[in-house]
C-alpha positions as CSV (number, residue, x, y, z in Angstrom):
1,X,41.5,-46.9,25.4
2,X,42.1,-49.8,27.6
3,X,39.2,-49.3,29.9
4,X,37.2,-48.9,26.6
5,X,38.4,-52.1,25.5
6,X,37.9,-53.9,28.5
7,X,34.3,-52.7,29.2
8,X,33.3,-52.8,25.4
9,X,34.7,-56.3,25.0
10,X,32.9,-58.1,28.1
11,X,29.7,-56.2,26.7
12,X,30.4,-58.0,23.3
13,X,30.9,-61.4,25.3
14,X,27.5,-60.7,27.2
15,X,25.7,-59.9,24.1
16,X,26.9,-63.1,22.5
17,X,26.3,-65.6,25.5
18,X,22.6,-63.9,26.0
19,X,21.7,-64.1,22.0
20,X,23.1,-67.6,22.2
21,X,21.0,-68.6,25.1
22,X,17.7,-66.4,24.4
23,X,17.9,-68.0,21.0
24,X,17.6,-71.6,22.6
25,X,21.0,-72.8,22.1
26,X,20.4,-73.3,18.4
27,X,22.6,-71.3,17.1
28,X,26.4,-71.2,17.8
29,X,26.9,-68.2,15.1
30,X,25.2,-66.5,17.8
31,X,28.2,-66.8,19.5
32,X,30.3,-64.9,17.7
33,X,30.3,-61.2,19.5
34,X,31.5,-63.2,22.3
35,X,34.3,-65.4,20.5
36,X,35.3,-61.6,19.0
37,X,34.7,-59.9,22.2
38,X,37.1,-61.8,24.6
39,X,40.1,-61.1,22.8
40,X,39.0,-57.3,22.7
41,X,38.8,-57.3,26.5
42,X,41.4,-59.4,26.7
43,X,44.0,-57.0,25.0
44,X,42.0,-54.3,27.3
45,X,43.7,-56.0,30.5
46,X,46.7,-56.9,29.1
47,X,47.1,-53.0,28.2
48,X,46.3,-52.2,31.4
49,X,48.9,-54.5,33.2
50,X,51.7,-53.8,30.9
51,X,51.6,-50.5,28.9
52,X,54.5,-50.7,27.3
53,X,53.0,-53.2,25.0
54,X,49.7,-51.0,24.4
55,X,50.4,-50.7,21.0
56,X,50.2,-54.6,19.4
57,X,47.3,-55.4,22.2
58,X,45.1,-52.2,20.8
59,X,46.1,-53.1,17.8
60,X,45.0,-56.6,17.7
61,X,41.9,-54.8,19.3
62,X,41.2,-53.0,16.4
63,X,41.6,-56.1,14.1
64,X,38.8,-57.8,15.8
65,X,36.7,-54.8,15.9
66,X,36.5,-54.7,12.4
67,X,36.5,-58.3,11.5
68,X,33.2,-58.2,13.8
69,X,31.8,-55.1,12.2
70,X,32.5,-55.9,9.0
71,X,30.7,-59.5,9.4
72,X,27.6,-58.1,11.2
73,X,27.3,-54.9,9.1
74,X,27.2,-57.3,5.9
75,X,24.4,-59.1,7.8
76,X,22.1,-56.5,8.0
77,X,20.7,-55.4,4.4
78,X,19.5,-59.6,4.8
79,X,17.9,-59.9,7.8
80,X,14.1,-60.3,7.3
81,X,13.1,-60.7,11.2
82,X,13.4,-57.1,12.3
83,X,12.7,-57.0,16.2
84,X,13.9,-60.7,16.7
85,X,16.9,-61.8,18.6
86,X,19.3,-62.4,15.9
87,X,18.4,-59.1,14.2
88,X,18.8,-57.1,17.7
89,X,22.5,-59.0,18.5
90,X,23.3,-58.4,14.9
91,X,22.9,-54.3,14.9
92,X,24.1,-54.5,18.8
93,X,27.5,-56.1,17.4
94,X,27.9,-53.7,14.4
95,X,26.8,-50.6,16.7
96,X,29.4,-51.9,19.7
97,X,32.4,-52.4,17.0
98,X,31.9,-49.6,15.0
99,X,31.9,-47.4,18.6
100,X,35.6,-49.3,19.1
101,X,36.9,-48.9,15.9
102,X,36.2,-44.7,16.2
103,X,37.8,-44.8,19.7
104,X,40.6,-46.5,17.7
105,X,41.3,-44.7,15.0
106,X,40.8,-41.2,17.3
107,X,43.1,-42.6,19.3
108,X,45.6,-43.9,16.4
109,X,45.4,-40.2,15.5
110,X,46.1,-38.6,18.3
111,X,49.1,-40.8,19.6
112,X,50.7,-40.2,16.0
113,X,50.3,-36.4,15.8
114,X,52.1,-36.2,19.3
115,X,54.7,-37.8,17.8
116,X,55.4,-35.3,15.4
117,X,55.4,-32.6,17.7
């Protein structure tokens, strides 16, 4: 899950940069995948250098992911400019944070039914 967080966050902060500068530097909402995506990968690294603090980093993980899917997915039912930049980062943000919060919760699932056994 680490890796996954790592790789998935520094796509988030790449998709947020690029939107931010394809759109002209307008826009600083366009920033947002990246504000959300650094402290995804950020937790990502920190797992992988301490693992016995893997739980509260993927969990802050996961808070993030859904923060950032639940703010894009409510964006997309309103977006009139299907094909443009901001519609494009938009589904790219929901699609990459919903792909996290899966891993997540699969993950979440597993760790806790081998604890029971």
């Amino acid at each position: 899950m680490a890796k996954l967080s790592l790789r998935l966050g520094i796509a988030l902060v790449l998709l947020g940069v690029l939107s931010w500068v394809i759109a002209g530097f307008e826009s600083p909402t366009a920033l947002i995948p990246a504000f959300l995506g650094l402290p995804i990968a950020g937790c990502g690294y920190l797992t992988l250098k301490k693992p016995e603090k893997a739980v509260i980093f993927m969990h802050i993980s996961v808070v993030c992911a859904a923060i950032l899917f639940l703010g894009s997915a409510s964006r997309i039912p309103t977006l009139d400019e299907f094909g443009s930049i901001k519609s494009v980062s938009i589904w790219a943000a929901a699609f990459i944070s919903f792909v996290l919060i899966g891993a997540f919760v699969q993950s979440f699932l597993k760790a806790r039914a081998a604890k029971k056994s």
